[in-house]
PDB file of N, CA, C, O and CB in Angstrom:
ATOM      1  N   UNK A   1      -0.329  90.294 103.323  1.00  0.00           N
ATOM      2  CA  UNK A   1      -0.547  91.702 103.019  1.00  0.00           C
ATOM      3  C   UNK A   1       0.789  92.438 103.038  1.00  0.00           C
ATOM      4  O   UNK A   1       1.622  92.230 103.919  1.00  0.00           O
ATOM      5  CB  UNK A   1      -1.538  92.337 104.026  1.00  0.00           C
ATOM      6  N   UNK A   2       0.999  93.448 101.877  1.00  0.00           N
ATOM      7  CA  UNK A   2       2.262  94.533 101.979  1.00  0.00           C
ATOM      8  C   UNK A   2       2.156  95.288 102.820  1.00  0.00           C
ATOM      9  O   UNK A   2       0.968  95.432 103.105  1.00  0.00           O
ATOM     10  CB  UNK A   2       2.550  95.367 100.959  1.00  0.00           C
ATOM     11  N   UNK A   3       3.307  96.344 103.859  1.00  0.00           N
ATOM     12  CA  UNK A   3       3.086  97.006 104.203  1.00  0.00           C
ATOM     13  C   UNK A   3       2.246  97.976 103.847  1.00  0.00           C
ATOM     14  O   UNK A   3       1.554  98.550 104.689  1.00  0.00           O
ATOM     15  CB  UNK A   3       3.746  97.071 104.392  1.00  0.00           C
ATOM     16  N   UNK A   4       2.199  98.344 102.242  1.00  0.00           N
ATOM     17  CA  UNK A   4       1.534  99.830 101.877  1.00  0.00           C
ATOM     18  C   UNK A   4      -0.146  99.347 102.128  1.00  0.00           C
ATOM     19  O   UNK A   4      -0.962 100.170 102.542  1.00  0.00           O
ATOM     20  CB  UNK A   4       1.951 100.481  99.893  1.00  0.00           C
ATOM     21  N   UNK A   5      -0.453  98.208 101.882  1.00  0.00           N
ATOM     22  CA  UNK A   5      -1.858  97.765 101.817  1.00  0.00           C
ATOM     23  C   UNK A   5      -2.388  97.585 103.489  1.00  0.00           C
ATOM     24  O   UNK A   5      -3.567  97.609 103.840  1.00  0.00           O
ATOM     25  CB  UNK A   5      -1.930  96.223 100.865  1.00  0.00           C
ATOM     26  N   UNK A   6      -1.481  97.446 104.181  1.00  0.00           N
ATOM     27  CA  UNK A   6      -1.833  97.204 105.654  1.00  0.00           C
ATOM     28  C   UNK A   6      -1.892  98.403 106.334  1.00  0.00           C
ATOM     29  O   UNK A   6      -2.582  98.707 107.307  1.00  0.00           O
ATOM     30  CB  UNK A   6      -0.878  96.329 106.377  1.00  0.00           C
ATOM     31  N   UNK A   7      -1.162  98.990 105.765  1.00  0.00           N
ATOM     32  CA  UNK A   7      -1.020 100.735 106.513  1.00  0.00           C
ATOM     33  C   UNK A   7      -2.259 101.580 105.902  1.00  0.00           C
ATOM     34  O   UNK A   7      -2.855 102.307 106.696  1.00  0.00           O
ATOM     35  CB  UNK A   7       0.721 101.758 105.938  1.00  0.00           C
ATOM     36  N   UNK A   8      -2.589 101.552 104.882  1.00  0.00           N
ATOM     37  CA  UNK A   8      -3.520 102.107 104.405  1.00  0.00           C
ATOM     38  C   UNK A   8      -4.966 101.549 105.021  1.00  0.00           C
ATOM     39  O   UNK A   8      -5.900 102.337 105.162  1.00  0.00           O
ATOM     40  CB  UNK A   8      -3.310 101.987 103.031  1.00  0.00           C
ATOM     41  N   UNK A   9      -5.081 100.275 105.346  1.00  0.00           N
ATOM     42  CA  UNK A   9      -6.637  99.570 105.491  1.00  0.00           C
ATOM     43  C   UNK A   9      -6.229 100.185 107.143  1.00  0.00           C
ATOM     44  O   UNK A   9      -7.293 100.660 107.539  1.00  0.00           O
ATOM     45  CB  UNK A   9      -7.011  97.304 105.069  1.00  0.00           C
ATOM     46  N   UNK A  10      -5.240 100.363 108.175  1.00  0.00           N
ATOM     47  CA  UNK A  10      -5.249 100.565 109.428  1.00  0.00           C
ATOM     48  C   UNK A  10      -5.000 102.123 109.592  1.00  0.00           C
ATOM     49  O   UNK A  10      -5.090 102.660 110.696  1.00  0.00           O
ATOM     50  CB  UNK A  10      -4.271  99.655 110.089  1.00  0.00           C
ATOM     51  N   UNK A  11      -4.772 102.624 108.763  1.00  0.00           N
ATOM     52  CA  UNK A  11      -5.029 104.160 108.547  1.00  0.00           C
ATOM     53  C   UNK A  11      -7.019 104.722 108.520  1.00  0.00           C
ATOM     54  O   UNK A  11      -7.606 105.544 109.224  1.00  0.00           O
ATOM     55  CB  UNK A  11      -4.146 104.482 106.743  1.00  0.00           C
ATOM     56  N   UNK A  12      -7.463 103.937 107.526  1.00  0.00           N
ATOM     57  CA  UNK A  12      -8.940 103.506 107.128  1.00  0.00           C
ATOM     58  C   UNK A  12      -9.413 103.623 108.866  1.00  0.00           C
ATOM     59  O   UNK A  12      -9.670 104.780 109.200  1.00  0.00           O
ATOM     60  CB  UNK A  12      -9.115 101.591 106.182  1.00  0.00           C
ATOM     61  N   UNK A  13      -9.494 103.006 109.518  1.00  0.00           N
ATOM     62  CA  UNK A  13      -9.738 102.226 110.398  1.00  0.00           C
ATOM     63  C   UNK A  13      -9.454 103.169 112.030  1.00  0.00           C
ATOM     64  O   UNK A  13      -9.990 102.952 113.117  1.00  0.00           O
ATOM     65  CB  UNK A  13      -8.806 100.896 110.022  1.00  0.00           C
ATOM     66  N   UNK A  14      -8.500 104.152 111.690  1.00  0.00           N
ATOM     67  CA  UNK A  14      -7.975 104.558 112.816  1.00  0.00           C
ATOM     68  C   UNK A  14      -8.768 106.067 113.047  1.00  0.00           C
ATOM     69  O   UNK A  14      -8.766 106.874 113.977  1.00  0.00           O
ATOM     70  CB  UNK A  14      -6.312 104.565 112.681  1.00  0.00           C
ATOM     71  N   UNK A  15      -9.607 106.007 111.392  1.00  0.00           N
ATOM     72  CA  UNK A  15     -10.220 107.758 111.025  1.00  0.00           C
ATOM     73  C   UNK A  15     -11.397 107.361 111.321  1.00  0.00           C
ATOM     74  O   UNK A  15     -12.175 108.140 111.871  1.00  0.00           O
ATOM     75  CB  UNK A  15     -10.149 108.610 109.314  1.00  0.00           C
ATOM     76  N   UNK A  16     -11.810 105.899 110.973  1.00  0.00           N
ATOM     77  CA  UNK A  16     -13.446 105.580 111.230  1.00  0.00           C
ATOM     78  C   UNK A  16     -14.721 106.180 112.020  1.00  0.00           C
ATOM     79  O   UNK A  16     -15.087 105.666 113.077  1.00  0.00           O
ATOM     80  CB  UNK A  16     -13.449 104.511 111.759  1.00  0.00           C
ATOM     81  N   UNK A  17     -15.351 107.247 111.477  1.00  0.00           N
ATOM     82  CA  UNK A  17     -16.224 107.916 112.484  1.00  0.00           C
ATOM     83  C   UNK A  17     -16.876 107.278 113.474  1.00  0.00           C
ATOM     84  O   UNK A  17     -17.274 106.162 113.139  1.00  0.00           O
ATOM     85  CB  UNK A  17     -17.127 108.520 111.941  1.00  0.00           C
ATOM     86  N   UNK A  18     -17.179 107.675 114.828  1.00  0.00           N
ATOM     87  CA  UNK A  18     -18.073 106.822 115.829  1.00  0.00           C
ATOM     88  C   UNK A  18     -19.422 106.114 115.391  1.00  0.00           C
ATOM     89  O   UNK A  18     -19.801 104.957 115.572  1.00  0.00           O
ATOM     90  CB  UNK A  18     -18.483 107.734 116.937  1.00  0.00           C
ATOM     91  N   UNK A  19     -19.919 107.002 114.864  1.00  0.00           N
ATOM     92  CA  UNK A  19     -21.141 106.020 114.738  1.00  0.00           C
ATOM     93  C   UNK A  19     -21.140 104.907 113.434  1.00  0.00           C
ATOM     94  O   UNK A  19     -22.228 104.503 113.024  1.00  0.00           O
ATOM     95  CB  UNK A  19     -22.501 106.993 114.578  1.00  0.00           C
ATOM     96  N   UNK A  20     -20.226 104.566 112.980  1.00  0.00           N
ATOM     97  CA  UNK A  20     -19.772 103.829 112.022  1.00  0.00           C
ATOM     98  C   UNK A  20     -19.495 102.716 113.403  1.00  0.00           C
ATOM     99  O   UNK A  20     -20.292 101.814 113.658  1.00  0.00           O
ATOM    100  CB  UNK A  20     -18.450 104.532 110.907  1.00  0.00           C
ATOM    101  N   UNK A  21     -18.260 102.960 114.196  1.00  0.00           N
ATOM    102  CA  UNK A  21     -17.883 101.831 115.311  1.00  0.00           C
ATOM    103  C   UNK A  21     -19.148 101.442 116.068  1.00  0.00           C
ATOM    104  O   UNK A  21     -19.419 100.246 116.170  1.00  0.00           O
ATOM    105  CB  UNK A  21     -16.739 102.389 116.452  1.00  0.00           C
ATOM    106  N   UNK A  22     -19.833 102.242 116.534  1.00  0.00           N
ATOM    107  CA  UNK A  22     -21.279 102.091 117.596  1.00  0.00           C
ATOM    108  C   UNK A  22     -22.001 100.833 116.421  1.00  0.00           C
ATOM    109  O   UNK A  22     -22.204  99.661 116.735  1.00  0.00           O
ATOM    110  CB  UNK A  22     -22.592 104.122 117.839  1.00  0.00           C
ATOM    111  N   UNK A  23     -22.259 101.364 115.229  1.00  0.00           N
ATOM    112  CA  UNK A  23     -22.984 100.580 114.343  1.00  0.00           C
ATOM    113  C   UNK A  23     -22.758  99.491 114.063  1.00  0.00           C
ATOM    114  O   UNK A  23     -23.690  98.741 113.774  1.00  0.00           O
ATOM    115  CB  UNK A  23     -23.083 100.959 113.428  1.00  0.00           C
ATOM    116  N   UNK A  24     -21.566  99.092 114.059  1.00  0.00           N
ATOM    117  CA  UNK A  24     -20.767  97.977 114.267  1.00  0.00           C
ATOM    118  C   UNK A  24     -21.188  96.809 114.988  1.00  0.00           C
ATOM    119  O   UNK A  24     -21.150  95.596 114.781  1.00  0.00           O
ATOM    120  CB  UNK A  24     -19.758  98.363 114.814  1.00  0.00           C
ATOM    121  N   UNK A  25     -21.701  97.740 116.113  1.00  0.00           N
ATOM    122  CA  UNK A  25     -22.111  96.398 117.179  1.00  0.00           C
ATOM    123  C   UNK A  25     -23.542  96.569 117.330  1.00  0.00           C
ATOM    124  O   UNK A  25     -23.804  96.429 118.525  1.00  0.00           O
ATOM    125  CB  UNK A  25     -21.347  96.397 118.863  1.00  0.00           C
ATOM    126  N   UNK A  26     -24.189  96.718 116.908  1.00  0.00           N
ATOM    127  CA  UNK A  26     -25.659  96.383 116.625  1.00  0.00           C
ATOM    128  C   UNK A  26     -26.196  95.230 116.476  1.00  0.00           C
ATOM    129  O   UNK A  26     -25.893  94.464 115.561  1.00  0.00           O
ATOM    130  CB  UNK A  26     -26.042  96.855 115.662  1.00  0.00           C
ATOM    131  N   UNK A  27     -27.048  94.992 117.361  1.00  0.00           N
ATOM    132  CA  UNK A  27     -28.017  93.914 116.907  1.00  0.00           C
ATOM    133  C   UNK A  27     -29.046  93.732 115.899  1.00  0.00           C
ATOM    134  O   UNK A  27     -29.470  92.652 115.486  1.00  0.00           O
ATOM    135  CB  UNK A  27     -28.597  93.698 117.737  1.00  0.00           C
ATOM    136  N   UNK A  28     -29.387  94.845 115.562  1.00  0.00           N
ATOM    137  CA  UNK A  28     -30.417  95.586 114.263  1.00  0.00           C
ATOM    138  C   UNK A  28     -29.016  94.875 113.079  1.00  0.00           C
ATOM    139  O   UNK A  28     -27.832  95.214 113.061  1.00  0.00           O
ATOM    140  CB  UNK A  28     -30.710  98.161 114.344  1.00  0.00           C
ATOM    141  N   UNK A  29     -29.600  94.004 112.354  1.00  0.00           N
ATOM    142  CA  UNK A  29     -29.035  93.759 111.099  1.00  0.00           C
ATOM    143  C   UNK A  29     -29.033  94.619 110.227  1.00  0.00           C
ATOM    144  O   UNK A  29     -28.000  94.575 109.560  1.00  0.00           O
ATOM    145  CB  UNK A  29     -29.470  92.869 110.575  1.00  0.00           C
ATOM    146  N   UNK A  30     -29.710  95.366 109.937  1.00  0.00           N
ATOM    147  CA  UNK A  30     -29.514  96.518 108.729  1.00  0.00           C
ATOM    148  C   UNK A  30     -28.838  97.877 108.964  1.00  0.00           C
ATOM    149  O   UNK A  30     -28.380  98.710 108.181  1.00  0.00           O
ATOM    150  CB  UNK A  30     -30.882  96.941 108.214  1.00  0.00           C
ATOM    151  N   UNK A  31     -28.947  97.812 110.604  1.00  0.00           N
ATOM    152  CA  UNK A  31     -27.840  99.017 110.938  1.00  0.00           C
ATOM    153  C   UNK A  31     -26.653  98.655 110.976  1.00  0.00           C
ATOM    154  O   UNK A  31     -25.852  99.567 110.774  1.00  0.00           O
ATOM    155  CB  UNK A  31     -27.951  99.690 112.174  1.00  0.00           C
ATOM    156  N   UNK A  32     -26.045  97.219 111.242  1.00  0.00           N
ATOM    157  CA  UNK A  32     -24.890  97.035 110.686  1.00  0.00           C
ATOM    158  C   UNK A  32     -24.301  97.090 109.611  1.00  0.00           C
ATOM    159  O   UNK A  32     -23.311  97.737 109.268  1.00  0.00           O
ATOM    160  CB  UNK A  32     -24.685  96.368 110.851  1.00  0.00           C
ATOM    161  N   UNK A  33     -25.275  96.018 108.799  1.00  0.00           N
ATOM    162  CA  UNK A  33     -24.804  96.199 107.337  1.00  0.00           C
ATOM    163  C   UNK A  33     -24.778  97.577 106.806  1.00  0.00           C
ATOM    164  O   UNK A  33     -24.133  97.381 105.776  1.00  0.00           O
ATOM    165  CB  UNK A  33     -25.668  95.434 106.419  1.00  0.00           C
ATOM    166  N   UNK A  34     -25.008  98.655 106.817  1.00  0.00           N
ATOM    167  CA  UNK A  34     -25.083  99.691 106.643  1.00  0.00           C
ATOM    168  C   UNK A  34     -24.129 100.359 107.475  1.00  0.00           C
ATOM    169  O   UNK A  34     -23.818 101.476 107.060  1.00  0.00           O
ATOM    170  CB  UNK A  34     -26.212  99.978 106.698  1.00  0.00           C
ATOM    171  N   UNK A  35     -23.648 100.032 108.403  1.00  0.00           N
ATOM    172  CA  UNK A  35     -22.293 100.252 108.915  1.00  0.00           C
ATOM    173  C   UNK A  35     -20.858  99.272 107.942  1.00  0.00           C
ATOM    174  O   UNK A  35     -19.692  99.628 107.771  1.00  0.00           O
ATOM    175  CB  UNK A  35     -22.468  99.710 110.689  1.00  0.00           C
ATOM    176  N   UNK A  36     -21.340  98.398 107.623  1.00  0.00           N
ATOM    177  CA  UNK A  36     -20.477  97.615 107.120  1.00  0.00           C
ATOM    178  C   UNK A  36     -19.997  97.792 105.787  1.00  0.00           C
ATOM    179  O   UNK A  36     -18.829  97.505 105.524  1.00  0.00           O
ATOM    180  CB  UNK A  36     -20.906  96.545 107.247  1.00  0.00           C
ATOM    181  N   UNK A  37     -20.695  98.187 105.010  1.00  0.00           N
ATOM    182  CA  UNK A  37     -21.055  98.440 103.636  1.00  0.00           C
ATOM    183  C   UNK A  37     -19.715 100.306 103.711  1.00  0.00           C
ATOM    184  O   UNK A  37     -18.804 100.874 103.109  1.00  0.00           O
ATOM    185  CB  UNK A  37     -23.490  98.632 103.403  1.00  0.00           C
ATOM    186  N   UNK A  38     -20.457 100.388 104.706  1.00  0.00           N
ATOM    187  CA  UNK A  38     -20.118 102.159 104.934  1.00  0.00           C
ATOM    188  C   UNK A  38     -18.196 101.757 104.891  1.00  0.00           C
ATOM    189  O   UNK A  38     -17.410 101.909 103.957  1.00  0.00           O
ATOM    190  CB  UNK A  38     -20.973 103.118 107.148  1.00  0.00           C
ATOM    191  N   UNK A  39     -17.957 101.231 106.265  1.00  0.00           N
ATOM    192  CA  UNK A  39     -16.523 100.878 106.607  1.00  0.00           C
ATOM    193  C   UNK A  39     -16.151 100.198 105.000  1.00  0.00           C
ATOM    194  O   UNK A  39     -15.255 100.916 104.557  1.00  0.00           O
ATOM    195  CB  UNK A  39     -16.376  99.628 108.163  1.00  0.00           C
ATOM    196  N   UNK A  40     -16.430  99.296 104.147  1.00  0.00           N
ATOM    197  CA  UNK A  40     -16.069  98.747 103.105  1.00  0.00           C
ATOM    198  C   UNK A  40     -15.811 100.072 102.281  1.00  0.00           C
ATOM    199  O   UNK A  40     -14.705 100.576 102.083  1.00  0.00           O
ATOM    200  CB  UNK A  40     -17.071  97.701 102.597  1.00  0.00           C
ATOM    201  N   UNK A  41     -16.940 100.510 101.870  1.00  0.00           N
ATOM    202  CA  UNK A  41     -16.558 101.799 100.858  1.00  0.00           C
ATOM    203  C   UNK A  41     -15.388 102.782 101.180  1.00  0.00           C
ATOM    204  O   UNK A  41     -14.696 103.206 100.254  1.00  0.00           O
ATOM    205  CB  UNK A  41     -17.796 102.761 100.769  1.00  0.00           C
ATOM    206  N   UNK A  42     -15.146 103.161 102.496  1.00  0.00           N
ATOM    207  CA  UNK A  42     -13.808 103.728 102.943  1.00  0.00           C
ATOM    208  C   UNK A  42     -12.528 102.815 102.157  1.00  0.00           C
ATOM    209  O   UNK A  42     -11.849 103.097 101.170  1.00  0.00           O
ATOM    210  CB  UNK A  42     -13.718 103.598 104.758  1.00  0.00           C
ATOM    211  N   UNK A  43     -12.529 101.572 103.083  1.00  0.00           N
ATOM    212  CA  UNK A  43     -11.489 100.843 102.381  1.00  0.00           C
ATOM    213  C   UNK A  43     -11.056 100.814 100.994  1.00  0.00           C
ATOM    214  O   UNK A  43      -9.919 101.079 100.604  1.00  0.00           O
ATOM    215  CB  UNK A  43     -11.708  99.782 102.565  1.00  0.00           C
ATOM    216  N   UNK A  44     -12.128 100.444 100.221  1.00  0.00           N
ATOM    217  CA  UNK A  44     -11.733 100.100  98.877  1.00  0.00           C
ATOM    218  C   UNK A  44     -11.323 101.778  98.418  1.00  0.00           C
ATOM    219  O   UNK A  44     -10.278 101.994  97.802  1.00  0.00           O
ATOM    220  CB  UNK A  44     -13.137  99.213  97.894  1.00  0.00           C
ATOM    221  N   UNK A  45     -12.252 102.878  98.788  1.00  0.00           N
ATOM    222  CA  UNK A  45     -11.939 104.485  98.547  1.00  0.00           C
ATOM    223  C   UNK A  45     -10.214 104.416  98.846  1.00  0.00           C
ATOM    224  O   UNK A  45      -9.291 104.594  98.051  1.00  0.00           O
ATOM    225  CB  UNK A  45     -12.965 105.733  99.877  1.00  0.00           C
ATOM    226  N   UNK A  46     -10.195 104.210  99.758  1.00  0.00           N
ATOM    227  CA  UNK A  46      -8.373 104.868 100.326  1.00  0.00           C
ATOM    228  C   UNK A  46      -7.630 103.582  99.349  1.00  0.00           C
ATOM    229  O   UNK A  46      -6.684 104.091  98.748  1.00  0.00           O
ATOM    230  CB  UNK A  46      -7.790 104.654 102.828  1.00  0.00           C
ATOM    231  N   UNK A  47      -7.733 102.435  99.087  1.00  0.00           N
ATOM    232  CA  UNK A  47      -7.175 101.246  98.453  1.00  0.00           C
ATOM    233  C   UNK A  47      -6.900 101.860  97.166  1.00  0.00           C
ATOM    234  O   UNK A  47      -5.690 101.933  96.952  1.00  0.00           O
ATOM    235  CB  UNK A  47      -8.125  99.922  98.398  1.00  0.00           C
ATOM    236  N   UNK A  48      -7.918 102.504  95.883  1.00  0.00           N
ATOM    237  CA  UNK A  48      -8.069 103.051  94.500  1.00  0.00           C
ATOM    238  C   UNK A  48      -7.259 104.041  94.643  1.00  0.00           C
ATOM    239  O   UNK A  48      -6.527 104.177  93.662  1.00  0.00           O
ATOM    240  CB  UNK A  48      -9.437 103.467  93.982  1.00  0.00           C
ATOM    241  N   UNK A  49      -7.060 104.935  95.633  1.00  0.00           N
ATOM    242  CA  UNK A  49      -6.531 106.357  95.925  1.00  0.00           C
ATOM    243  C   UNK A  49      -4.804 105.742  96.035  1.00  0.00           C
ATOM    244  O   UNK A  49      -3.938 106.411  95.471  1.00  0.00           O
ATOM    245  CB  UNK A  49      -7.360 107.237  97.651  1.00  0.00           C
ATOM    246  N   UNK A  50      -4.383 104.387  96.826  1.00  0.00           N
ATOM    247  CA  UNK A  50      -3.046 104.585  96.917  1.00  0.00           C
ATOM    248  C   UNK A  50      -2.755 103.624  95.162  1.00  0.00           C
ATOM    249  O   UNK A  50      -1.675 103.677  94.575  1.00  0.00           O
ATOM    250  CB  UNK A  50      -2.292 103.835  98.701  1.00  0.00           C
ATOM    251  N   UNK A  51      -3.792 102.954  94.716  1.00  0.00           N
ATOM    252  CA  UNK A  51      -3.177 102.050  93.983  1.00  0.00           C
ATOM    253  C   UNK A  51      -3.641 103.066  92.553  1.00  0.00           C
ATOM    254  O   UNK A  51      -3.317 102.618  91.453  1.00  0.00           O
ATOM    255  CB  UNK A  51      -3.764 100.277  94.220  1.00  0.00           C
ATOM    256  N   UNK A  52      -4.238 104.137  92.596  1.00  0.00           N
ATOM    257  CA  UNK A  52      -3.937 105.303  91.090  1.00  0.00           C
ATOM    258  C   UNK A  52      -2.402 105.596  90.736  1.00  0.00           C
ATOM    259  O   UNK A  52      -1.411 105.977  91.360  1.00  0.00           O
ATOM    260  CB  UNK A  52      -4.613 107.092  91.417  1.00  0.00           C
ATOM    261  N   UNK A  53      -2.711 105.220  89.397  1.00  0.00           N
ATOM    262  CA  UNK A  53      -1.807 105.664  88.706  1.00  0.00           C
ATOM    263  C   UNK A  53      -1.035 107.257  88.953  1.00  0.00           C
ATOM    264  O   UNK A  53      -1.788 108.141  88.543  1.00  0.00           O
ATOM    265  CB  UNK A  53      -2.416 105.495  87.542  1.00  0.00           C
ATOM    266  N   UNK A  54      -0.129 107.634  89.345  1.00  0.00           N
ATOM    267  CA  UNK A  54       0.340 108.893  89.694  1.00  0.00           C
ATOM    268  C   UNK A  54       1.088 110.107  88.357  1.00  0.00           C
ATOM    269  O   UNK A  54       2.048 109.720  87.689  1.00  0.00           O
ATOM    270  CB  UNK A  54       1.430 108.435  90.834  1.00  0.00           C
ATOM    271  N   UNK A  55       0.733 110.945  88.230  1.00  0.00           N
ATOM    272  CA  UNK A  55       0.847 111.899  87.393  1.00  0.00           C
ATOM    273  C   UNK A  55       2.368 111.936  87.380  1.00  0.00           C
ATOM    274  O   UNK A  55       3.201 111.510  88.181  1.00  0.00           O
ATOM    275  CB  UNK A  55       0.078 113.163  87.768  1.00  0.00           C
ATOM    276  N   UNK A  56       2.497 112.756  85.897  1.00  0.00           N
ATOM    277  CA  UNK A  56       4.103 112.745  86.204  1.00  0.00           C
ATOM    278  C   UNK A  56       4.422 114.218  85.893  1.00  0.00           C
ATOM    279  O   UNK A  56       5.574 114.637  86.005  1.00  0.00           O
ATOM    280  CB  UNK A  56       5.105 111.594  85.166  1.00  0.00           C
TER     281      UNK A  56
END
């Protein structure tokens, strides 16, 4: 991984709302995945946002 891609997914990660982390550790399978799914969509969101093309 590049720095810009590692800083960005641990940036992701450092904003992560609580009940996203609580959900995390669930034993209920669908409240995870639904935590998981959630944390994924952040990632790839902030990932599209640094890897857009920038205006000039």
């Amino acid at each position: 991984m590049n720095e810009t891609l590692t800083g960005t997914v641990l940036h992701v990660i450092e904003r992560t709302p609580h009940w996203v982390r609580h959900d995390l550790e669930s034993k209920d399978a669908a409240i995870r995945v639904r935590a998981e799914e959630t944390l994924a969509a952040m990632i790839a969101a902030a990932l599209d946002e640094v890897n857009a093309p920038q205006a000039s």
